[in-house]
N, C-alpha and C positions, 0 to 999 in steps of 0.2 A: 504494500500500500504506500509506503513512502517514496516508493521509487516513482510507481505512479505518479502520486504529489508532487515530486521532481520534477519527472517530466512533462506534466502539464503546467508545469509552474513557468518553465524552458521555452514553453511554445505559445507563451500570451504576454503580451506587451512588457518593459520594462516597467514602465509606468501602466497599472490596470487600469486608471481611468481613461486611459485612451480609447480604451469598449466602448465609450458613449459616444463619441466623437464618432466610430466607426458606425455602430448601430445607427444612430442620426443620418450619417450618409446610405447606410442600407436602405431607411424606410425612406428617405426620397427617391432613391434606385427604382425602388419598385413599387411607389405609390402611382404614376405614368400608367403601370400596365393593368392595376386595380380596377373596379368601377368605382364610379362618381356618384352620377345618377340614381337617386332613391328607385327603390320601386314603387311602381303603385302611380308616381309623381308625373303627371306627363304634363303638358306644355299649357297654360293659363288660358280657357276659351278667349280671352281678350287677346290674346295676340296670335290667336291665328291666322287673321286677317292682314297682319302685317308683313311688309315686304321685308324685313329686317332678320325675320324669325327663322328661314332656311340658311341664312348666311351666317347670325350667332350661330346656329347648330351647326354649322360645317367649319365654322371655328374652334371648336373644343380640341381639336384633334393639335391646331397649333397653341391652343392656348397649355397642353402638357407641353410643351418643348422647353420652355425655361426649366421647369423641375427635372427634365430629364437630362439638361448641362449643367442643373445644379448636383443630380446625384454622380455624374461621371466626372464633376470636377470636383465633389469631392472626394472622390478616391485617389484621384491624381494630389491633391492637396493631405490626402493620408500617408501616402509613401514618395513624396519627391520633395527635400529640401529646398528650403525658404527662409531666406533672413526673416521675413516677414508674413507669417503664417495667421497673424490675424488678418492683416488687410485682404490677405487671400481669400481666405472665409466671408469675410463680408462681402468683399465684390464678385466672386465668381462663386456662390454656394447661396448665401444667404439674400443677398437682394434678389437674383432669377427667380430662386423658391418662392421668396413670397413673392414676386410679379405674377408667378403662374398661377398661387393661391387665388392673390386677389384675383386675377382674369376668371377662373373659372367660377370662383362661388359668384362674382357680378353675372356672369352668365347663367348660372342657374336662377338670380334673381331678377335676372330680366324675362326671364322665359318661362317660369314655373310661379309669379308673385301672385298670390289671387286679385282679380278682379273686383272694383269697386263702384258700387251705387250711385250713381246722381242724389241718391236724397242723402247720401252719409252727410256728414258733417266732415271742413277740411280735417281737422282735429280730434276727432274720431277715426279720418281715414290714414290717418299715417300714425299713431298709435298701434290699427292695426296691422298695419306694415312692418313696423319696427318689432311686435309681439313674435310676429311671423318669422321676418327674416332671423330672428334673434333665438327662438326656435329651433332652425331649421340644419344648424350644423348639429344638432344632437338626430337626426335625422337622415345624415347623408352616410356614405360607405365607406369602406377600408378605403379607399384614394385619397379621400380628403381627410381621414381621420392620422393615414400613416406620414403624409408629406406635415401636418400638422407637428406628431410625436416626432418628427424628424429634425424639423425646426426647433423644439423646443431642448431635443438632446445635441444640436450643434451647439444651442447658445448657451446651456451651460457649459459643456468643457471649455467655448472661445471665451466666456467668464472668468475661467481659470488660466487663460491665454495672457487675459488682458493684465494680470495680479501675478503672474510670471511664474505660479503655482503646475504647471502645466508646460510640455512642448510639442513640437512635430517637427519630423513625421513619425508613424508609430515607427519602434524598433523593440529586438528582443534584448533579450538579454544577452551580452556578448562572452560569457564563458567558456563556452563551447565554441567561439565560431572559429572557423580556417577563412584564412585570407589567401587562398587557394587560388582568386577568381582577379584581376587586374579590375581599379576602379570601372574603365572606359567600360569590360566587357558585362559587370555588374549590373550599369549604370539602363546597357541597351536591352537585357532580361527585366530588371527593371518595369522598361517602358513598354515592354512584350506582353509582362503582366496585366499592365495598366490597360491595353487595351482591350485583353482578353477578357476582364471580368469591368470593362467601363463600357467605351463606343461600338464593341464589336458589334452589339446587337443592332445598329442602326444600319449595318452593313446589311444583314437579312431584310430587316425591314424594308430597305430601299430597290434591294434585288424583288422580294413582294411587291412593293409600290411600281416599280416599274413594268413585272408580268402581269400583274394584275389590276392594279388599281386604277395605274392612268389607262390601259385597255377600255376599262368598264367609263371610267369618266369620259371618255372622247366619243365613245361607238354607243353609249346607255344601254349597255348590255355583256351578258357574261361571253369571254369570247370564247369562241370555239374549242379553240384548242385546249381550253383546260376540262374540258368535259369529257378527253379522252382518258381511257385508263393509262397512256404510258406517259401521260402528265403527273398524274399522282404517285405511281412508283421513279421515276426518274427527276422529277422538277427539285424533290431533298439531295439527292445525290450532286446535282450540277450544283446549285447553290451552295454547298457545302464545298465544292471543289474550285469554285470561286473565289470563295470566303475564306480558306484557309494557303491558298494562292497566295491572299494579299497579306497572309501572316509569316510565309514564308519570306516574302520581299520585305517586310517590317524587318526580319529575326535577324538579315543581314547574313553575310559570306558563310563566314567563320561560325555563328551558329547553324546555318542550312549545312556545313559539311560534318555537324557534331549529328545533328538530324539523321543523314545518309547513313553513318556510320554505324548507325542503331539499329539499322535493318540490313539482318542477315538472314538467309535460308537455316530455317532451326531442323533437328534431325526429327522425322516424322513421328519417335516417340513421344517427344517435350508437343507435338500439335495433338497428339494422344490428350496428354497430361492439361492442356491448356481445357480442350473441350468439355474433359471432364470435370473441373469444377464447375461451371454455371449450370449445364447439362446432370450434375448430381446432385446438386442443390434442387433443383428444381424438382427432378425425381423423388427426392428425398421426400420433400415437402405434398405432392402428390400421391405418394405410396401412402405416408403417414396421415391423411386426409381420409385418403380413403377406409383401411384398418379402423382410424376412429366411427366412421359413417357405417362402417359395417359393423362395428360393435356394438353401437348406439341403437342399428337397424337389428340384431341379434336379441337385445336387452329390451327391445318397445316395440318395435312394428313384426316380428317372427310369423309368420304366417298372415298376416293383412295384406302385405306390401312387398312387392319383388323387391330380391335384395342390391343393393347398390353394385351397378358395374365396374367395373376393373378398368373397363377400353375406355368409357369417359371421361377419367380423368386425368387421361393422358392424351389430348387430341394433338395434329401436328400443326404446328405453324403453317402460315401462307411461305411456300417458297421465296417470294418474292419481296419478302421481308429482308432476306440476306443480303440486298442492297443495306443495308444499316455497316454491311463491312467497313465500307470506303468512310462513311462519319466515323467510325469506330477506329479504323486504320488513323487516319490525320488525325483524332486527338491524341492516339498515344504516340506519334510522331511528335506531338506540341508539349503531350505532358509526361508523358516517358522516356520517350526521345531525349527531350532537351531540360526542361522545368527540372525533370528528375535528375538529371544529371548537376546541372549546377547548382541546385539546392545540398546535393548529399555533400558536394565540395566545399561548400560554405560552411555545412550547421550541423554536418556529421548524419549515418544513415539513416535510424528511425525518425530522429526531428525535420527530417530534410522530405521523406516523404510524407509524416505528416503536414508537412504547410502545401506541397503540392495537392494532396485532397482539399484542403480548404479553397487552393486556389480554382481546383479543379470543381469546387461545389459553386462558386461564385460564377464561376462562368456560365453555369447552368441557370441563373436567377431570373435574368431576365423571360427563358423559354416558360420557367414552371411559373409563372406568375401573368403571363400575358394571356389576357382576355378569360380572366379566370373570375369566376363567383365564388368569391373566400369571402370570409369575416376574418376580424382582424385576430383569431385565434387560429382559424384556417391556416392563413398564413404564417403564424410563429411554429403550429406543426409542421407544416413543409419545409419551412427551414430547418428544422431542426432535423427531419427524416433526410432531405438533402445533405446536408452535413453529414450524419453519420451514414447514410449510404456512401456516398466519394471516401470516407476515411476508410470503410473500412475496405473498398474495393480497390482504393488506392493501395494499401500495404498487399494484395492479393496478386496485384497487378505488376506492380514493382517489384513482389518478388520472381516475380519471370522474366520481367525486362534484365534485373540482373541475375540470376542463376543459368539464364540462357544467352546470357550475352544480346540478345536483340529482342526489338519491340514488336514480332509477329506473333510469337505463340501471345503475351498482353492483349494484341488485337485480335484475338481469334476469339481468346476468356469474352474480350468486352461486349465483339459481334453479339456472342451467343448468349451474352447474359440481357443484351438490346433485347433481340429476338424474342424471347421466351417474355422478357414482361412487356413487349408491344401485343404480341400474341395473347397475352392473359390466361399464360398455360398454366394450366391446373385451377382447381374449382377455387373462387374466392371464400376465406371464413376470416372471420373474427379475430386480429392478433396477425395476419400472415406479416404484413409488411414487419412487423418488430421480430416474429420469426425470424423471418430473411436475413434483415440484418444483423441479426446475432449469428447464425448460421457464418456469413462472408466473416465477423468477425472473428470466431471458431474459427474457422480455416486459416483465416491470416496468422494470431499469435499462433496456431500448430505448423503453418511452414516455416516462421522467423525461429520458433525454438525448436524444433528440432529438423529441421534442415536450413541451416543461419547461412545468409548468404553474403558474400565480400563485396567490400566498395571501394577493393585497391584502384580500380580502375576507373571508379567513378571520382576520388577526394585524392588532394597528394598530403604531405605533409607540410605543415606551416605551425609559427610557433601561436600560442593560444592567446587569446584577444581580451581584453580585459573590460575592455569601453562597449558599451552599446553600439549594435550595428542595425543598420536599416532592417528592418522585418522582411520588406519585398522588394 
């Protein structure tokens, strides 16, 4: 247990109030892809009539845009020094956020205000007005509630900014670190990061906006071409291969040939071995489903009710799902490849792949949260299942990136563990997902202890750091 303590103590900020600072920027992150719009709430008979009414509504979409430079500057503002990290905050975090605030809640109260009487009284009618709008944020959704909590945990920690109680960017603790890695090559991983888990998503978005959205806007209709089926199995795959094109040209030379290096032809037992975890988890999870349904069926339904089948709870995937390879392949190129590599160099191997799952859960936030109907508990579960899924599939993964020298058999585990939960193989119950995740976590500590894998090849030796170093 204390070593635990150690090492969770190792892998969170020098300074722990820096959590709030980070959290604050998370809930603007992902306050954008939340809903806004109450239910129930639609648009004020009185302004229906007006010509104003379809243009606020086709505004909403730019009035997120502030909050969404203010949650991707603050993460650039979390991990990139700055003589002057308040002013940072206030002009590139905090004044966007609230501009978008204000925009949108003016826009819900121009568009959703109720309507007023000729015989009201002036004084009676903006009473009511005020009653209303004043109301009406304890009424609206996780958007406006999490960009709100976001705001209010930036301005405390820039409180503690301003009283010199407080600094940035976050960093860990530096006792453990190796200075393995040259500032310059640091500095461009670094900004790899930055994008991976800040602007990346605006790159999908705009690959979207362009096949689809301005189609539909110019023609006022869905265009053809996405109504085929080799639109929907191929349209992820290109876009992916787009998108991480332009991260390869971000990562620069010297890391694209750390990349290459990572990929070797592994011998067909280690692609045995890969399949078999996600493919036995799964089965695991499936057999054990069933045994309980049939005991359950045994002890209550025995002669009422045919007993539970065997063959359905093992049904096979759409073949065509194995396109997920190629998304599957480019991340561990990004996070195995290279993130894992220069992490273990820096911070030594288990702390080094733990912050790559963090990194690698962030970069996921924007997908799991877009266009989604959470409450604002919704979403603290998914972050938290996100997180510990990446951690613990990251230690799973990494231990085949290095035990096998290259990041094929990783891409094979990752395919197949896609596959199977886009598939939704095996029956849903009660508890699976915590299941699951304990199972990946089971597996990872029984590979690291008792088949412990080396990181000569990933860390060299350097003499040991005393001072804080950047976190990312």
């Amino acid at each position: 247990m204390k070593r635990l303590v150690k090492f969770l103590r190792s892998v969170l900020p020098a300074d722990p109030t820096q959590l709030i600072f980070l959290a604050g920027v998370f809930c603007l992150f992902v306050a954008p892809h939340l809903r806004w719009w109450p239910t129930g709430l639609g648009v004020a008979p009185g302004r229906l009539a007006d010509s104003l009414v379809q243009q606020v509504q086709f505004l909403g979409v730019f009035f997120l845009l502030p909050i969404s430079f203010a949650g991707v500057a603050g993460y650039f503002v979390c991990f990139w020094p700055s003589d002057h990290p308040f002013r940072r905050i206030l002009l590139l975090v905090c004044l966007p956020a609230m501009a978008g605030l204000c925009l949108m809640y003016s826009r819900l109260l121009y568009l959703a205000a109720p309507s007023s009487s000729v015989l009201e009284g002036t004084g009676s009618l903006v009473a009511h007005k005020i009653s209303w709008a004043w109301s009406l944020p304890w009424k609206l959704l996780s958007g406006f509630h999490f960009c709100l909590i976001g705001l209010l945990l930036i301005a405390i920690y820039t409180s503690r900014l301003a009283f010199g109680i407080a600094a940035l960017p976050l960093s860990l603790p530096g006792n453990t670190v190796s200075t393995a890695l040259d500032s310059e090559s640091w500095r461009r991983v670094q900004f790899l990061i930055w994008v991976l888990v800040g602007p990346l998503y605006l790159l999908f978005s705009s690959l979207a906006w362009f096949t689809l959205g301005l189609p539909i806007i110019l023609s006022s209709h869905i265009p053809a071409y996405t109504q085929s089926v080799w639109f929907s199995r191929f349209s992820s795959t290109i876009e992916t291969l787009v998108v991480f094109s332009v991260i390869f040209w971000i990562a620069g030379k010297e890391d694209r040939q750390v990349i290459w290096k990572a990929i070797r032809l592994p011998e067909p037992k280690y692609v045995g071995l890969a399949l078999a975890f996600p493919i036995g988890i799964a089965v695991l999870l499936s057999t054990s489903q069933y045994l309980v349904d049939r005991a359950l069926w045994a002890a209550h339904d025995f002669g009422r009710f045919s007993p539970p089948q065997f063959r359905s709870y093992f049904d096979l995937p759409d073949p065509w799902l194995l396109l997920a390879f190629f998304a599957a392949f480019f991340e561990e190129m990004i996070f195995r490849g290279l993130l894992q590599r220069r992490f273990i160099q820096r911070y030594g191997i288990y702390r080094g792949i733990f912050l790559v799952g963090i990194v690698w859960a962030a970069f996921h936030f924007a997908s799991d949260f877009s266009f989604a109907r959470l409450t604002e508990i919704d979403v603290l579960l998914k972050l938290g299942w996100r997180i510990l899924f990446c951690l613990a599939l990251s230690y799973v993964l990494g231990w085949l990136a290095l035990r096998f020298g290259s990041i094929l058999p990783a891409a094979i585990a990752h395919t197949f563990y896609n596959v199977l939960v886009m598939s939704g193989f095996g029956p849903p119950f009660l508890g699976k997902d915590t299941v699951l995740v304990a199972l990946w976590a089971v597996l990872a500590w029984a590979l690291f202890r008792y088949w412990p894998v080396s990181a000569e090849n990933e860390s060299k030796e350097a003499a040991p750091e005393v001072t804080p170093e950047p976190a990312l």
